[in-house]
N, C-alpha and C positions, 0 to 999 in steps of 0.2 A: 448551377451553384445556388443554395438555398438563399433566403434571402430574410432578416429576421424583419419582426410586421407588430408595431405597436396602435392599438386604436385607444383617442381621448373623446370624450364626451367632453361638447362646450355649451357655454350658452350664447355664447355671441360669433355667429359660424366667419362670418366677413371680418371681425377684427383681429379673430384668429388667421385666416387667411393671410391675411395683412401680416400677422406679424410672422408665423412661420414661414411666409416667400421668404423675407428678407432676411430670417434666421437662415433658410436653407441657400438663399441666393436660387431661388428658380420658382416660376409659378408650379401650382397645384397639375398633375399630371390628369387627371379627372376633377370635373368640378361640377356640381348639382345643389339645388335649394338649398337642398338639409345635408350634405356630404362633401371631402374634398378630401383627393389621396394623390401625395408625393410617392414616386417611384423614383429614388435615390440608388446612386451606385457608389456615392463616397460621403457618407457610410450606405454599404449596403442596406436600406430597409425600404419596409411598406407602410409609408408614415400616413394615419388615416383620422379624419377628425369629422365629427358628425353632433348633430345640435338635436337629436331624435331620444333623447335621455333625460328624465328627472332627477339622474345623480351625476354632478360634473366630475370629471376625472379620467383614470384608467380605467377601460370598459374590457380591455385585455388584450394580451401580448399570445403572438404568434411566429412560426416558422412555413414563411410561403417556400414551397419547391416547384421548381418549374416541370418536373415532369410527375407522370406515377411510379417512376421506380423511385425517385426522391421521396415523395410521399411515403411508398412500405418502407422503404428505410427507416425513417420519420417512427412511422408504426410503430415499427422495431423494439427501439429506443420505448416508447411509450408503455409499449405492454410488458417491458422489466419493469416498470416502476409497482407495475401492482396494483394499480388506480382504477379505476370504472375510466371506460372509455367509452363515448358518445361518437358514434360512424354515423353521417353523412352523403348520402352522393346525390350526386347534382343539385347539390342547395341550390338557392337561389339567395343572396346577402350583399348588401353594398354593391350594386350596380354589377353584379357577378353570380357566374354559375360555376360553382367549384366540388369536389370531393374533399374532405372534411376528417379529422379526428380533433373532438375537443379533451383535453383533460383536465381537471382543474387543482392546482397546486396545494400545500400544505399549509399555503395563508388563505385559502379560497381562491387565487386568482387562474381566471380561466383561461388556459395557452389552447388555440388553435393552429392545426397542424392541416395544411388545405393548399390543392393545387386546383387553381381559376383554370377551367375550361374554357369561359367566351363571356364578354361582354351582355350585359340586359339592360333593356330599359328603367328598369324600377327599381326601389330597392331592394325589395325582396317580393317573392311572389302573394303577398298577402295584400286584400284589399282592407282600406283603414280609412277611417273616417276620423274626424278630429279629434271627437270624444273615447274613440278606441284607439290612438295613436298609444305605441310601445312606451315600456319604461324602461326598455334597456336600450341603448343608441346598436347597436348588433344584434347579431348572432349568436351569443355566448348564450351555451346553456348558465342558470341562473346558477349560481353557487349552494349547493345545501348538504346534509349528512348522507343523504343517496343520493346523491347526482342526475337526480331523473328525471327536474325539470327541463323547462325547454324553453326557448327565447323568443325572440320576435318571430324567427324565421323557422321554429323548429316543429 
């Protein structure tokens, strides 16, 4: 069963923490410096919030599937729309190794379409130093009129 996956860019990661447990009523199912993700079952989602962004907010909304037929399903769905579609496999983003379709919507917002294969150490496989630290908190290819950027982890 899919499972929908919203990521917020914050600046304050611990007092978000703080208040999303108590919103959700349960701690953070993953938790790192700069990252914290609720796996919720009522409501279903992948609630993920990360302090690695110069713009606070919605960083973008997603549809996790547990398997890869969920995934080409997923696909499916994406390539009627008609969109440029950005394929992925074996990212590495948010403490995770996943296969990946990003599209990105009619207001610019980026929906990722990704089934996590296994747990990673880092956050994504790029090495960063303070002064090159990202300006997107993910994944999301950047928003633009050809879709052909690429994000922190692309």
């Amino acid at each position: 069963m899919k499972r929908l996956h919203i990521h917020l860019a914050v600046e304050d990661l611990e007092q978000n923490i703080d208040f999303y447990s108590t919103m959700f009523g349960s701690k953070p199912t993953v938790k790192h410096d700069d990252y914290a993700k609720w796996m919720l079952d009522d409501p279903r989602v992948n609630f993920a919030i990360s302090n690695r962004s110069d713009q606070i907010g919605l960083d973008h909304l997603g549809i996790q599937a547990e398997n890869d037929q969920e995934l080409q399903d997923i696909k499916q769905y994406l390539d009627t729309t008609q969109k440029p579609i950005k394929e992925e496999e074996q990212a590495a983003c948010c403490y995770s190794r996943s296969d990946k379709y990003w599209i990105t919507d009619p207001q610019g917002i980026a929906w990722e379409s990704f089934h996590s294969l296994s747990d990673i150490p880092t956050f994504n496989d790029k090495k960063e130093s303070s002064e090159d630290a990202p300006s997107s908190s993910c994944c999301a290819p950047v928003a633009n009129d050809d879709n052909s950027s690429s994000s922190c982890c692309g």
